[in-house]
N, C-alpha and C positions, 0 to 999 in steps of 0.2 A: 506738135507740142509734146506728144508723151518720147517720140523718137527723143527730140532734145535732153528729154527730162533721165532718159536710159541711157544716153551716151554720156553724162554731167555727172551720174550718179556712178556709172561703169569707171569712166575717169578717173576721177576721185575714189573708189577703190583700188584701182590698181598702181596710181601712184603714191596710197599707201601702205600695201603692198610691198611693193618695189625701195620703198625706203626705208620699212618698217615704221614707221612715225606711227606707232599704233593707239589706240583708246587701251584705257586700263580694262583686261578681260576679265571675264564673271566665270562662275565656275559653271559648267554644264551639267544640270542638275536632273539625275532619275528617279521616276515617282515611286515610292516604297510600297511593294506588296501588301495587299489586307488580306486579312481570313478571307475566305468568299470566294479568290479567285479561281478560274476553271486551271484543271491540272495543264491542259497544253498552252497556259500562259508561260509556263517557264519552259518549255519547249524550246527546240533550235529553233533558226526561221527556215531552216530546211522542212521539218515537221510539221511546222505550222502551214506551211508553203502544199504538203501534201494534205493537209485537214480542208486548206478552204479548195482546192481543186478537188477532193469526192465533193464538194458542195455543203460545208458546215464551218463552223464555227469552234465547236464544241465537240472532243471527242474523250472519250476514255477507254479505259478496262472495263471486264464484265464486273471484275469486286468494287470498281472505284464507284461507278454508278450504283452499286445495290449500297454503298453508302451512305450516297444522299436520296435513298428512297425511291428509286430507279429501277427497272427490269429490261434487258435486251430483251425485246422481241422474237418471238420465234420465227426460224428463218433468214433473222437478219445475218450479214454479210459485215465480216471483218473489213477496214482497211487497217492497212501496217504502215508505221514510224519504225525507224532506224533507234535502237539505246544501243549505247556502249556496254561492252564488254569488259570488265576490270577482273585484274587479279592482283595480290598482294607479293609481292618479291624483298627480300634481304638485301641491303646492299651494306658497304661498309666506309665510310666516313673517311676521305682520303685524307682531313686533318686533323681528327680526333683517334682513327679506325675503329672507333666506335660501329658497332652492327645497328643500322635504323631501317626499320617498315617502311616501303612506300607502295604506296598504287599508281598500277600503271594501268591503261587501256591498252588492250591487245587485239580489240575490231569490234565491229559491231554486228546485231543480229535484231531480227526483223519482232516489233511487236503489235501484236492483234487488239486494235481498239474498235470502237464502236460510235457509231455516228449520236448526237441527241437525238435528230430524228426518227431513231432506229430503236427507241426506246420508249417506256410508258413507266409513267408515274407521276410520283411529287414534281410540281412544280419549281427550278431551282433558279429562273432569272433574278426575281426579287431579290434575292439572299446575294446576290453580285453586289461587290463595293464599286463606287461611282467614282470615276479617276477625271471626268470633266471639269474643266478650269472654271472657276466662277465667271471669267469674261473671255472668251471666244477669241483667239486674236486674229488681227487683220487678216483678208483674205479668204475667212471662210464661206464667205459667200459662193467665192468663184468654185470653191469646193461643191456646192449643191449645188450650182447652177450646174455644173457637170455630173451632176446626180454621183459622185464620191461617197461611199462610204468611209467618215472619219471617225474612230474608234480611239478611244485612251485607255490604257490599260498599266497594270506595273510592270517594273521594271524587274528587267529578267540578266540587266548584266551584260548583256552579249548586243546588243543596239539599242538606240536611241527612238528609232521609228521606219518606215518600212512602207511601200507601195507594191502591193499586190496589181500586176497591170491587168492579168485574166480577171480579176473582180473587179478591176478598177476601187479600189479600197485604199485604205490610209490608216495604219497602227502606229500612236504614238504614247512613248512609254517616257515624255515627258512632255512639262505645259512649257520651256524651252520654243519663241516664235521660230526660230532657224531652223528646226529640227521641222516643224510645220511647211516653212518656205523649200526647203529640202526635195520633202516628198511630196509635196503643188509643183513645187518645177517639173519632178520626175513626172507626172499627171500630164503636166501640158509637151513636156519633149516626144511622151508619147503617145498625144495627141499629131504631132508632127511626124513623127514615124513610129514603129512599133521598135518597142527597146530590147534589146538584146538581152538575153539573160543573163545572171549573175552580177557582180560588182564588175561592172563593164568602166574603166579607167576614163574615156573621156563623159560617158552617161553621167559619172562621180562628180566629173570637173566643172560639166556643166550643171548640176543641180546644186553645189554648193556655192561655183560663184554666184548663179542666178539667188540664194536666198540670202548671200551674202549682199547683194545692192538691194536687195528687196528690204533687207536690216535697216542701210541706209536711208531709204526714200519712204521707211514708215517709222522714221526715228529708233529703232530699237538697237538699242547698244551694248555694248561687250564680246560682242560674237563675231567681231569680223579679223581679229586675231587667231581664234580655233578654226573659222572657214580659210585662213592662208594657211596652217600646217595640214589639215585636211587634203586639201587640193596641191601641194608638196607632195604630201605621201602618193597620192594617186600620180601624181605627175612625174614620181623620182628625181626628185629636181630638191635643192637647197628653196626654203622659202623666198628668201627674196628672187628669187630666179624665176619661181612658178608662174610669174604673169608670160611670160614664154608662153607655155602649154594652155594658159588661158585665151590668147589671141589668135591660136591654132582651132580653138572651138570657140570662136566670139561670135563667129554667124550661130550656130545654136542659140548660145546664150539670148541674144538680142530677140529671136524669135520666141525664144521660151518668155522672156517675160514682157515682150508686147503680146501676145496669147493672152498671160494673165494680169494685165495689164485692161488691156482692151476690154477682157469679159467683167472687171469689175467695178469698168466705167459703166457698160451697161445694167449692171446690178446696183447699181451705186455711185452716182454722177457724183454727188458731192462729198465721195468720200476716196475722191482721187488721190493718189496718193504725190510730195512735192519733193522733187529731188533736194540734197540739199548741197 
């Protein structure tokens, strides 16, 4: 039954898709920063990438923490993020010739942060603004049932949400279901194999189609128009064309979400999900 229920659902994605005959699309919405947040939220996800592998969360400067009440520890041990390098240069306006200031980065250079652990003082979790949805959307179950860390946080501009595989973790910087199903597919592909690093092209293909039917079979709408230019771009392909590159990775796909599928039968019998 749920086989049927993923091939009726895949179907009907991709033949529309393939004809464009789309639902009217919603705008894809990032949650706005509060006071409170930690400084390596706005961070690349390269930097962030380098905070949870020393094993944290939370990192800063020696000044940034003596301002919320904080002391590096003696002894403790830098690690280093990557900032840019800017300088200011003249250029001159090739239809005005007017002369205007711009900044440019010219490279980057390594800086010395500090783990929380690595620190004593004031306490500063409490003072953290709470970016959790008032109702949890579908599927999070399967999320803890696989012991996932799922975290919300603001948006920083540069993604949407993000699977850390070495922590097995989940950041998402909107309440956006797609963007949730996104990074559960990525969880369960690389429950099937271990995932390649970086924005790996078909890893892409497959975790958006798979949250794209996952949209369809737990009714959530507007998103399956942004998941076909999505998997275009990854696929270099005109949209209506991308179902191509999608039946090139449809064994994934079909495994990815009978994985999450399956686990949230058993977490969840009656809240199976119906194709439509």
């Amino acid at each position: 039954m749920k086989n049927d229920q993923v091939a009726q659902a895949t179907q009907k994605l991709l033949e529309m898709w393939k004809t464009g005959n789309l639902p009217q699309a919603v705008a894809h919405t990032m949650l706005a920063r509060k006071s409170g947040d930690r400084p390596s939220d706005t961070w690349s996800l390269a930097n962030q990438i380098l905070t949870l592998i020393n094993g944290t969360e939370d990192a800063r400067g020696f000044r940034q923490w003596e301002q919320v009440g904080r002391h590096v520890k003696k002894g403790a041990k830098a690690i280093y993020i990557l900032g840019p390098v800017a300088r200011k240069i003249t250029e001159k306006d090739s239809d005005t010739g007017e002369e205007q200031e711009k900044t440019i980065i010219t490279g980057f250079k390594s800086i010395p942060v500090f783990r929380i652990e690595d620190t004593d003082g004031e306490p500063i979790e409490n003072s953290r603004p709470n970016y959790t949805p008032p109702v949890m959307p579908p599927l999070m179950n399967v999320a803890k049932a696989w012991g996932i860390d799922v975290k919300y946080q603001g948006g920083n501009a540069r993604y949407y949400g993000a699977y850390y595989p070495g922590k097995d973790a989940i950041v998402l910087c909107t309440h956006d279901e797609i963007t949730f199903f996104h990074e559960l597919s990525h969880a369960a592909h690389n429950r099937i194999r271990p995932l390649k690093g970086g924005q790996d092209a078909t890893q892409e293909i497959v975790a958006e189609t798979s949250a794209a039917i996952l949209c369809l079979m737990y009714g959530v709408e507007g998103f399956v128009s942004k998941a076909r230019n999505y998997v275009a771009s990854y696929a270099k392909m005109e949209p209506q064309e991308c179902t191509k590159a999608v039946m090139r990775a449809i064994s994934d796909i079909e495994k990815v979400l009978t994985l999450i599928l399956t686990e949230a039968e058993k977490q969840a019998p009656s809240d199976t999900a119906t194709a439509v």
